[in-house]
One Martini backbone bead per residue (centre of mass of N, CA, C, O) as a GRO file, in nm:
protein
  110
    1UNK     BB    1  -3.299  -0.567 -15.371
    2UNK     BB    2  -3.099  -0.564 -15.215
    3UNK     BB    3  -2.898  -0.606 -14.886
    4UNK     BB    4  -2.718  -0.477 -14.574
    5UNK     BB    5  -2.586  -0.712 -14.312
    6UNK     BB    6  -2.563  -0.749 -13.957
    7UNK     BB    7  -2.657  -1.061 -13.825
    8UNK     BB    8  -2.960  -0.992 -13.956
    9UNK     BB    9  -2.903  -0.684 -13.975
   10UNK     BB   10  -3.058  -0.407 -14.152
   11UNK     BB   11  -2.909  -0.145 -14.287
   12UNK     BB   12  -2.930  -0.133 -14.616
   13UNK     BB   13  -2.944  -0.046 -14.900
   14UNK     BB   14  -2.862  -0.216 -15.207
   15UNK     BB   15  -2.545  -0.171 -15.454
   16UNK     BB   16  -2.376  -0.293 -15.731
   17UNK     BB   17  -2.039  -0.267 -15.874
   18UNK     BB   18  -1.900  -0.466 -16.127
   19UNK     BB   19  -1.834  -0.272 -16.314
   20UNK     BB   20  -1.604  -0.060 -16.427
   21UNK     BB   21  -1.808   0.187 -16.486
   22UNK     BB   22  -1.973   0.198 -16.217
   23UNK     BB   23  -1.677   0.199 -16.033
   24UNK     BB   24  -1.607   0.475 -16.165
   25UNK     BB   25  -1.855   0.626 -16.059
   26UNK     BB   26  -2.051   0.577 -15.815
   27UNK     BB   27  -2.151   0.857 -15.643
   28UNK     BB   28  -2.119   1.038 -15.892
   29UNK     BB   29  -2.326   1.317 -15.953
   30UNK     BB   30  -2.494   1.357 -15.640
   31UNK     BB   31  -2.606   1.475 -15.385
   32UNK     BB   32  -2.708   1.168 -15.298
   33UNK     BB   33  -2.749   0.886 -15.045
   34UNK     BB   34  -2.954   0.606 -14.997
   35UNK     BB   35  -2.743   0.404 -14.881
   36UNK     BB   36  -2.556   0.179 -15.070
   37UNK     BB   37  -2.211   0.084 -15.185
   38UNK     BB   38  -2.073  -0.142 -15.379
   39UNK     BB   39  -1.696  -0.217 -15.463
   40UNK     BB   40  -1.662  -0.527 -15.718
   41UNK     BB   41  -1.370  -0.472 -15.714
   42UNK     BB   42  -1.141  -0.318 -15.464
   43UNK     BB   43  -0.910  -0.087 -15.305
   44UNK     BB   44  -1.009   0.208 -15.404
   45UNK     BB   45  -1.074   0.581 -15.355
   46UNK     BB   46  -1.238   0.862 -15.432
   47UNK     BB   47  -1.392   1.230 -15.476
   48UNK     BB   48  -1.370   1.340 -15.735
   49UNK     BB   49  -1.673   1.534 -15.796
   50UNK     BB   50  -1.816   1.557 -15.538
   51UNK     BB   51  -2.103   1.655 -15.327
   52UNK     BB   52  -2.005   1.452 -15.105
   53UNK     BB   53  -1.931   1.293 -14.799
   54UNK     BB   54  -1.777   0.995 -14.745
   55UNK     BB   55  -1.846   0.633 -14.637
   56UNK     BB   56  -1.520   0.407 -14.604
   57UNK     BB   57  -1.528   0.038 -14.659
   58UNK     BB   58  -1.282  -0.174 -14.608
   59UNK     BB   59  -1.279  -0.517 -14.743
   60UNK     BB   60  -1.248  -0.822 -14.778
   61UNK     BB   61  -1.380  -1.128 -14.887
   62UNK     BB   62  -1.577  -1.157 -14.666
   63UNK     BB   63  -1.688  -0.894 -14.561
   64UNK     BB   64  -1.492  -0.736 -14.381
   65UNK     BB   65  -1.373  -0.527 -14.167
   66UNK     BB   66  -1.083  -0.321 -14.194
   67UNK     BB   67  -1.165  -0.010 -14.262
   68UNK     BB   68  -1.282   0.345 -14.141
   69UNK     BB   69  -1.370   0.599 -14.332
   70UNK     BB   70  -1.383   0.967 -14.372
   71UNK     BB   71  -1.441   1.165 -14.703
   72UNK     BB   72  -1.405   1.398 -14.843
   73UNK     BB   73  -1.382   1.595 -15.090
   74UNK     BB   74  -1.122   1.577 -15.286
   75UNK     BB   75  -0.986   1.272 -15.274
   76UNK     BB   76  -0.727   1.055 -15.230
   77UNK     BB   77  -0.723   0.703 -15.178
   78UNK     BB   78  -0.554   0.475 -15.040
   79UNK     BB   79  -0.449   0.162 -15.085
   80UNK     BB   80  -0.595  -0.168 -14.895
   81UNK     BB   81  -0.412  -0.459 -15.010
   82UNK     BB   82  -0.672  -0.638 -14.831
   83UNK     BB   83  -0.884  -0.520 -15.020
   84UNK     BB   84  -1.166  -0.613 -15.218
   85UNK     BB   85  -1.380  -0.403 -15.106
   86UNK     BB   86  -1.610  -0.166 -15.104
   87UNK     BB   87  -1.773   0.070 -14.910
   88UNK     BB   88  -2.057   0.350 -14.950
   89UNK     BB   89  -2.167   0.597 -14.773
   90UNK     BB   90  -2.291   0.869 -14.618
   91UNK     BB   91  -2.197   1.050 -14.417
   92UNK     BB   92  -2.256   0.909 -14.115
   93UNK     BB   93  -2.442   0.583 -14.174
   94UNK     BB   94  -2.236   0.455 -13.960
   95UNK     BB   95  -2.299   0.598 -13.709
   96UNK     BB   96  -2.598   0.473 -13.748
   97UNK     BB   97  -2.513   0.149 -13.795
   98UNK     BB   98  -2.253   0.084 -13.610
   99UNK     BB   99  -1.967   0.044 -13.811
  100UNK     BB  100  -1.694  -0.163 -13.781
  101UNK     BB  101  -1.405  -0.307 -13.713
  102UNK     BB  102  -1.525  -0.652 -13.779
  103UNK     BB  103  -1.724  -0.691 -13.916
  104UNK     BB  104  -1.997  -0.860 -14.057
  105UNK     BB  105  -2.102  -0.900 -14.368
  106UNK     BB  106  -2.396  -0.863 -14.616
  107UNK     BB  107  -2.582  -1.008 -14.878
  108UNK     BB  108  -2.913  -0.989 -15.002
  109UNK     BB  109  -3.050  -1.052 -15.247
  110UNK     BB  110  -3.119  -0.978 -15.600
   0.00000   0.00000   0.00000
C-alpha cells in the first residue's frame, strides 16, 4: 500500500484513483475513511451523495499543495486550474497531519 509523505514524515495510508472511474467515484458510498485517496488527475471535486465532509488538497504536478478546503456535504467545487491532483481525507485529517498550502507531498510504496 502506497503511503502519503511530507518531509520523510508519514501523513496517512494512500490509494490513488488512476481510473476515470476510481475518480469518479472517489470517496462515494463510504460512511467514513482512514487515510487519503489521490485523484490523478483531476482538477475538481464534488461532494454530492457523500455520507460525510471531507478535507481537499489541490495540488500542483509535483505534488506541491495549491490550496485546502474543507466541503461539506452535497457540494459542487470549483476547477483549480493549476491543479493537477487533488487529495481527499475525512473532514479534520489536515488540521491532524497539520497540512498546509507549500507543503511538498510524496507517495512513497505500493
Amino acid at each position: 500500500m502506497p503511503w502519503l509523505l511530507r518531509e520523510g514524515e508519514v501523513l496517512a495510508a494512500l490509494d490513488v484513483a488512476h481510473t476515470v472511474r476510481a475518480r469518479t467515484r472517489g470517496l462515494l458510498g463510504r460512511d467514513g475513511y482512514e487515510g487519503a485517496l489521490l485523484l490523478r488527475p483531476a482538477s475538481s471535486v464534488h461532494t454530492l451523495g457523500m455520507r460525510f465532509p471531507i478535507d481537499v488538497a489541490f495540488c500542483d504536478k509535483d505534488l506541491v499543495v495549491l490550496e485546502t478546503v474543507c466541503m461539506r456535504r452535497w457540494r459542487l467545487g470549483r476547477p483549480r486550474f493549476r491543479a493537477r491532483c487533488i487529495l481527499e481525507a475525512e473532514a479534520g485529517a489536515f488540521g491532524r497531519w497539520n497540512l498546509h498550502v507549500g507543503d511538498q507531498l510524496e507517495v512513497k510504496g505500493g
